[in-house]
MARTI-6734 format. One record per residue: x, z, y of N, C-alpha, C in turn; residue in one letter. Coordinates in steps of 0.001 Angstrom, whole numbers, plus 524288, in hexadecimal, padded with zeros to 5 digits. Each point is the difference from the previous one (the first is absolute). Example, Ala and Ser with C-alpha at 12.3 -4.5 7.8 and 13.67 -1.06 7.14 Angstrom:
# MARTI-6734
8338681E787E9C67FC8680000804A68038480000804B0a
7FEA27FD308041A803348003C804A67FCFE802DA80442s
//
This chain:
# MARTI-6734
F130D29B2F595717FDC78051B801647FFF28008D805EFx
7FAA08004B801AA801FC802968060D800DF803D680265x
8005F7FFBF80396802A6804948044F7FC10805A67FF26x
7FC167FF0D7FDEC7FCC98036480148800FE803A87FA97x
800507FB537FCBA800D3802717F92A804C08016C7FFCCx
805D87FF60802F5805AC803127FFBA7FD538022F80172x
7FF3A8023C805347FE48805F4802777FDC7803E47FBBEx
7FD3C7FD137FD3C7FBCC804927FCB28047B8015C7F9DAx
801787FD16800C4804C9800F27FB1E803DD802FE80126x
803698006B804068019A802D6803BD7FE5A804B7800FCx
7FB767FF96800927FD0F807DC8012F80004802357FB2Ex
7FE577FC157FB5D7FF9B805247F9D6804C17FFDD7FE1Dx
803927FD5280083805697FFAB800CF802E58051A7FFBBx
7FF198017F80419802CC804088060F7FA50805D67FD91x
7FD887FDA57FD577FC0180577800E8801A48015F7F864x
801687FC647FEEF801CA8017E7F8FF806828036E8018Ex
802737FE6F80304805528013F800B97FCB08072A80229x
7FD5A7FFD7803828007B80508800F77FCE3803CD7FCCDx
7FB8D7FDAB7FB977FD78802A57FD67805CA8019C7FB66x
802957FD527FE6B803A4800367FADD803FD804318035Bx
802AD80004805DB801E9800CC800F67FFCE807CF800D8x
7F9C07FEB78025D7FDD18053080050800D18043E7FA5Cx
7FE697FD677FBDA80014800FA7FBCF8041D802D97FEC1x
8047F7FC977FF6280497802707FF688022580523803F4x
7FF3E8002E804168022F803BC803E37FC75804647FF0Cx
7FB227FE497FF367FC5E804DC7FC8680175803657FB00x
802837FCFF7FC338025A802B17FB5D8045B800247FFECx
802AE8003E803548063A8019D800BF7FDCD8086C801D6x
7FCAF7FED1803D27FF99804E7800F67FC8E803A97FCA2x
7FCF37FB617FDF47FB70804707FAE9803D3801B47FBD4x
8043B7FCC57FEB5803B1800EB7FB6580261804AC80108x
7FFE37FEF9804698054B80315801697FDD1807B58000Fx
7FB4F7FF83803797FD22804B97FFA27FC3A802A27FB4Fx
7FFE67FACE7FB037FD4B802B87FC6E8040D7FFC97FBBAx
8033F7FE347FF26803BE8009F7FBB1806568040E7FF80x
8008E7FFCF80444804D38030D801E87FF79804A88033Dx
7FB6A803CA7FE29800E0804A6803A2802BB804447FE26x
800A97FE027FA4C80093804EE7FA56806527FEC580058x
8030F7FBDF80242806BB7FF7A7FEB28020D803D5803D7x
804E97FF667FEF5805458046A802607FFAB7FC51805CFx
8024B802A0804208002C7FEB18056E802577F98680090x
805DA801757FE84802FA7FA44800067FE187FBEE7FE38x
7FD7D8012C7FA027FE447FAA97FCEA7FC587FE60801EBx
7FBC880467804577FAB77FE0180207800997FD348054Fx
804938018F801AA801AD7FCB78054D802707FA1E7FE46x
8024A7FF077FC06802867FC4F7FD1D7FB207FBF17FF9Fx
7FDC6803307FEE27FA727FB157FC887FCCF7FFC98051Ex
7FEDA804778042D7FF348003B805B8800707FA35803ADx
806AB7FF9880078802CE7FBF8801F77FDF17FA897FDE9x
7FF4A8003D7FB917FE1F7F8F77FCFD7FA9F7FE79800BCx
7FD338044C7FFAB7F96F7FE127FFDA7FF1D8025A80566x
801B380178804307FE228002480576802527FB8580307x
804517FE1E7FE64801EE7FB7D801767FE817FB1C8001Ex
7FE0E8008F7F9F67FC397FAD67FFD97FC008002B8014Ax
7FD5C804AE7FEEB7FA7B8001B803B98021C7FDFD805ECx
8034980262802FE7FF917FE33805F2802117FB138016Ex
803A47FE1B7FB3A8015E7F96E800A77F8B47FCAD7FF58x
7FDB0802F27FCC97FB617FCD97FCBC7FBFF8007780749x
7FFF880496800477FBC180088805538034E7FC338051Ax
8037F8013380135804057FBF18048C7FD707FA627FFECx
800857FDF97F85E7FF117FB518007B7F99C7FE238015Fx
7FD38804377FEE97FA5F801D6800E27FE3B7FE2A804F7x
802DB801B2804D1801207FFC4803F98006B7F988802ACx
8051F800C87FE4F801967F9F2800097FCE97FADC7FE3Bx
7FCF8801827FAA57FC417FA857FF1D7FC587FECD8025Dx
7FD62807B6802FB7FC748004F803D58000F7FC4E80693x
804B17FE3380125800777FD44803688064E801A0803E0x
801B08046D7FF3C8048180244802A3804A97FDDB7FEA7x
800EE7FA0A801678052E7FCED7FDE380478802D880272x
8008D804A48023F8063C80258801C27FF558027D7FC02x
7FCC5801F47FDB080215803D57FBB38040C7FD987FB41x
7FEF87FA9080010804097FDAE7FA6F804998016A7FF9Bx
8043B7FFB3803AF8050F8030E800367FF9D805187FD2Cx
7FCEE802FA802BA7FD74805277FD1E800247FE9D7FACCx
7FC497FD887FDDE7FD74800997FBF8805637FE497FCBFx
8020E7FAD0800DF8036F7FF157FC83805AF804707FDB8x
800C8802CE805D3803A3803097FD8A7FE72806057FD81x
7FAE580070801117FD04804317FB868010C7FD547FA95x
7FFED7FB917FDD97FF387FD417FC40803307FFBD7FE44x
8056B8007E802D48064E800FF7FDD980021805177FDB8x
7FFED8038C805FA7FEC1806547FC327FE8A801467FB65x
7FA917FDA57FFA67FE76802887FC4E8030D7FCFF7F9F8x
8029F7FA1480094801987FF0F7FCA0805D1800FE7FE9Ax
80095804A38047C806978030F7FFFD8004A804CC7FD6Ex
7FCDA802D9804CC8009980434800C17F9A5802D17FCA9x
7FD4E7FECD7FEEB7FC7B800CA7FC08800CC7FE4D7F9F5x
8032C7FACA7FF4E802307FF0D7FA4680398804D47FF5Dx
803D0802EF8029B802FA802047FE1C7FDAB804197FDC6x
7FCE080374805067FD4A803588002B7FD8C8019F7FC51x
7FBD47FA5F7FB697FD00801D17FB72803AA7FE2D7FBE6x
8035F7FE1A7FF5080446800AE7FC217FFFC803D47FFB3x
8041A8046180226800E380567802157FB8D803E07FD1Cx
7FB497FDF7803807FB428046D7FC20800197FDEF7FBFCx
7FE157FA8E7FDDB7FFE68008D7FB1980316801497FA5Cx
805C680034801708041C803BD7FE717FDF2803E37FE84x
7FE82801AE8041E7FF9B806048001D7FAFD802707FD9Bx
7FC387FC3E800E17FAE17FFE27FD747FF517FF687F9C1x
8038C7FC4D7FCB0801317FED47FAE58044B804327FEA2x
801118032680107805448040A7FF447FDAE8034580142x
7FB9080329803327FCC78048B80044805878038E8032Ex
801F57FCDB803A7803F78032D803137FD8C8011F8050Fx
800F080415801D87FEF180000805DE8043B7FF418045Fx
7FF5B7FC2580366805C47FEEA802688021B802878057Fx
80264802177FE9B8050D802AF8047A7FF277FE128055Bx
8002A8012780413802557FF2480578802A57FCC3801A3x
80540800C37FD17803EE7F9D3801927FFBA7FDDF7FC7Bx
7FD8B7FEDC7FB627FD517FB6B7FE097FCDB7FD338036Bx
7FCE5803F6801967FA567FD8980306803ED7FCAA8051Dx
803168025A803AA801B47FDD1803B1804217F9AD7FDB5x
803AC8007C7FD07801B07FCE67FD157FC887FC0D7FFD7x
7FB20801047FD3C7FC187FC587FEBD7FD487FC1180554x
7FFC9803218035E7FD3F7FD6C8047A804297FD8D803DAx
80555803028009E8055B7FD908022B8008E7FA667FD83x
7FF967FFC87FA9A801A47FBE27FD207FBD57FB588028Dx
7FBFA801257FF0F7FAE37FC288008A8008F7FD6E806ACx
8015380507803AA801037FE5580455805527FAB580269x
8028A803047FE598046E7FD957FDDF7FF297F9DE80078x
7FD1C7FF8A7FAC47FEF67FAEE7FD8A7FBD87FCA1803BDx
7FD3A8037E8020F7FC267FB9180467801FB7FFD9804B0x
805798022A801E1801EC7FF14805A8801EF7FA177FDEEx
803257FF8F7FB3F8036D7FBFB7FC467FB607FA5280061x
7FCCF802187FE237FA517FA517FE6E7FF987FEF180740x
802648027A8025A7FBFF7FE2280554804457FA908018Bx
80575801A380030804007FDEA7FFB67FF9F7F9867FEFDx
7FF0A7FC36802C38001A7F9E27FEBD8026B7FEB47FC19x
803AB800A17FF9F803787FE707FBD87FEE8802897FAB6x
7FD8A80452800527FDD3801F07F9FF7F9B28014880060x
7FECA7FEA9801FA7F9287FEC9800D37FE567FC957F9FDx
8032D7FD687FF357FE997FB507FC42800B78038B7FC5Ax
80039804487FE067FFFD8021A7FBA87FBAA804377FE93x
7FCBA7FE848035B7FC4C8055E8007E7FC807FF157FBEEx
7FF427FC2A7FDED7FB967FEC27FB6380382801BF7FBADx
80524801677FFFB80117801427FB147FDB5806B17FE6Cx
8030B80140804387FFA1805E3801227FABF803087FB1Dx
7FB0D7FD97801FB7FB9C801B67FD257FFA27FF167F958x
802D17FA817FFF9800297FE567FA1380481804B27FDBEx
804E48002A80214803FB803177FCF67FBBF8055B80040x
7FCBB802FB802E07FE3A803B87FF847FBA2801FF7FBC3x
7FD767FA2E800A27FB667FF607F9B8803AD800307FC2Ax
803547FC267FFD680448802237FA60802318052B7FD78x
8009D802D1804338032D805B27FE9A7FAEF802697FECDx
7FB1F7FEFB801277FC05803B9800327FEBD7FE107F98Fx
7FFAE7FB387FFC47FBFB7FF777FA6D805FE8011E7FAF1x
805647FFAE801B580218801E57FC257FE92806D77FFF5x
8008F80257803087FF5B8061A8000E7FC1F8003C7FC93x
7FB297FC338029C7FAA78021A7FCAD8014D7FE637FAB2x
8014A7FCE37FD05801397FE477FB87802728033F7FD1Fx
80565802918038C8034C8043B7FD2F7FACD804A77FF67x
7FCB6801288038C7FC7D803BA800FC7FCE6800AD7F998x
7FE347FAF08007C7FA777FFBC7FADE803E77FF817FA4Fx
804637FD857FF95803C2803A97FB82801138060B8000Fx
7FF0E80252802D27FF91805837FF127FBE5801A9800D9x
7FB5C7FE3C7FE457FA457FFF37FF4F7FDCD8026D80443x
801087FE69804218006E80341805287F9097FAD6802A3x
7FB7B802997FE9D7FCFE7FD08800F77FEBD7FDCF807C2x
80345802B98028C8015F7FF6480556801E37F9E8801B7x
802F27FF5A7F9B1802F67F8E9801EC7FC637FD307FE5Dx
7FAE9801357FEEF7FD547FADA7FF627FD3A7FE138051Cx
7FDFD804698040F7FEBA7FEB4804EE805997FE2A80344x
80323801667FE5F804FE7FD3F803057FF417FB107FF31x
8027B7FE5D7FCE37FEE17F9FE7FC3A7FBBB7FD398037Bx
7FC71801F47FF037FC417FD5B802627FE2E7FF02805B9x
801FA8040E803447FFDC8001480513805827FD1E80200x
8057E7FEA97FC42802457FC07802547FFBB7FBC07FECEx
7FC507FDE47FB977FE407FB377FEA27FC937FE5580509x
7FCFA803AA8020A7FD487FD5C80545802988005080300x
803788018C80110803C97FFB8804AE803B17FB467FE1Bx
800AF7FEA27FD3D802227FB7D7FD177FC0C7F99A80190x
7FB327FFEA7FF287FC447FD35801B37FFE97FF2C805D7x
8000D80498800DF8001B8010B80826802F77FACA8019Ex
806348015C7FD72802C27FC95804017FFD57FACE7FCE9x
7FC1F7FDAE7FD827FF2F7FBF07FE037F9BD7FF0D80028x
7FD53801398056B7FB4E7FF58802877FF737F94E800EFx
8057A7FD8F801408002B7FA7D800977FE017FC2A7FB6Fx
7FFD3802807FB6B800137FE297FA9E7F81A7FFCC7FECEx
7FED680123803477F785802E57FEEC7FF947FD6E804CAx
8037C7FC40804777FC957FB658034E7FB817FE5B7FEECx
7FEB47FCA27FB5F7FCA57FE107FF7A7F99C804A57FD86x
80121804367FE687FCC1802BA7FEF87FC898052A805ECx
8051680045801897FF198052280796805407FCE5801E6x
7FE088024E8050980536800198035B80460803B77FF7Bx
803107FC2E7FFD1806CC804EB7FE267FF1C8058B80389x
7FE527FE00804067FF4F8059D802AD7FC528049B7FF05x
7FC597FDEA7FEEE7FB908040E7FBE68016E8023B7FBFAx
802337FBA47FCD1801CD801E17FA0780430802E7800DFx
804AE800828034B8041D80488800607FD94805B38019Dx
7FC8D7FF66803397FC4780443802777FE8F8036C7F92Ax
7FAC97FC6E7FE5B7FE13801E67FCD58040A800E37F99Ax
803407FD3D7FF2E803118027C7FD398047F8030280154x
8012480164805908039C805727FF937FA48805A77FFC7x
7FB3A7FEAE800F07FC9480453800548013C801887F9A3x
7FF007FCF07FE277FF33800717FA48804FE803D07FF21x
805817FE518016E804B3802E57FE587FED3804A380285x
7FE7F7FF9E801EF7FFCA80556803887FCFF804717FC2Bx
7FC727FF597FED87FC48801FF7FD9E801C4801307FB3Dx
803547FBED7FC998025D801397FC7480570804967FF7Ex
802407FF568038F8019C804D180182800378025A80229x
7FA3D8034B801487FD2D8046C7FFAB7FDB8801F27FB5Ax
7FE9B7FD187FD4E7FFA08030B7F8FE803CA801937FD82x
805E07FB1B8008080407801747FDA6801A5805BC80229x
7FE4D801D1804018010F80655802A87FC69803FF7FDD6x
7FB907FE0C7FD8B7FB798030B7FED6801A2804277FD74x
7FEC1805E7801D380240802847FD0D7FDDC802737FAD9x
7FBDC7FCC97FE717FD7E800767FB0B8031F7FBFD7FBBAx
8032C7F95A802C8803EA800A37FC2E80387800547FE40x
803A4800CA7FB4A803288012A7FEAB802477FDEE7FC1Ex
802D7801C27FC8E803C67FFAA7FBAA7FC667FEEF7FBB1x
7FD327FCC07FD087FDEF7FFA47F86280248801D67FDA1x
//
């Protein structure tokens, strides 16, 4: 292949990273403004914190594929956040979302202390190496909730379920190499989660 044909592979490359990328930082904020205007303050700041986060990790990297190589530092420790301090964060709502609770003040602070907490910890060398767990233990607690959810015919856990099954896929973007680039496919399947829970909030559903 020559020099001329990397280059051109290289540009749709870098122009797929920012179309997928765009994408996502786009429906972090459409989710966020068309599904959650109808919740209680805390739970809407809760779910606030996770999908503005990733939207601005998703746009940073936007940035960054665009040509701005200082931003990577940036970008990478948005990418912690949001897999800290945004996992905790939609745990938290979705609790609260499958339980039809509205959450308290020092819950809410609790909730975001904790998450903070946990990404000063991930920045840390010595426990950096654990940051890929972080998201998996968080899909777990979510798809048991939802599970406990849809045994109490609570039709809310089936968009759970399903929005951490793609978040489940996300961090196994490495596994669809040969079909997109891991980096596209995490893009376009956290949009998908995203989206999925924004229905699971819908306040049309409910309980069967």
């Amino acid at each position: 292949m020559g020099k001329s044909s990397r280059n051109f592979v290289n540009y749709v490359m870098i122009f797929s990273h920012i179309l997928s990328g765009s994408i996502l930082a786009g429906a972090g904020v459409g989710v966020f403004w068309h599904f959650f205007g109808r919740i209680s303050l805390f739970n809407r700041l809760l779910w606030g914190f996770f999908l503005l986060i990733t939207s601005l990790a998703a746009l940073i990297g936007v940035i960054y594929f665009a040509g701005d190589e200082s931003l990577e530092p940036l970008h990478q420790s948005m990418i912690v956040l949001s897999d800290s301090l945004g996992v905790v964060c939609v745990v938290t709502a979705v609790y609260a979302l499958l339980n039809r609770q509205n959450l308290s003040l020092i819950t809410f602070i609790a909730t975001v202390v904790l998450g903070i907490l946990l990404f000063i910890s991930l920045l840390l060398p010595d426990v950096r190496v654990f940051t890929p767990i972080v998201p998996s233990l968080g899909i777990l607690v979510l798809m048991l909730m939802a599970v406990f959810s849809l045994l109490q015919r609570n039709k809310r856990g089936l968009w759970v379920v399903l929005a951490a099954m793609m978040m489940g896929l996300a961090t196994k973007a490495e596994a669809f190499d040969s079909l997109i680039h891991p980096t596209d496919f995490y893009h376009y399947a956290t949009t998908v989660a995203l989206w999925l829970f924004g229905k699971a909030s819908d306040w049309r559903v409910g309980v069967v």
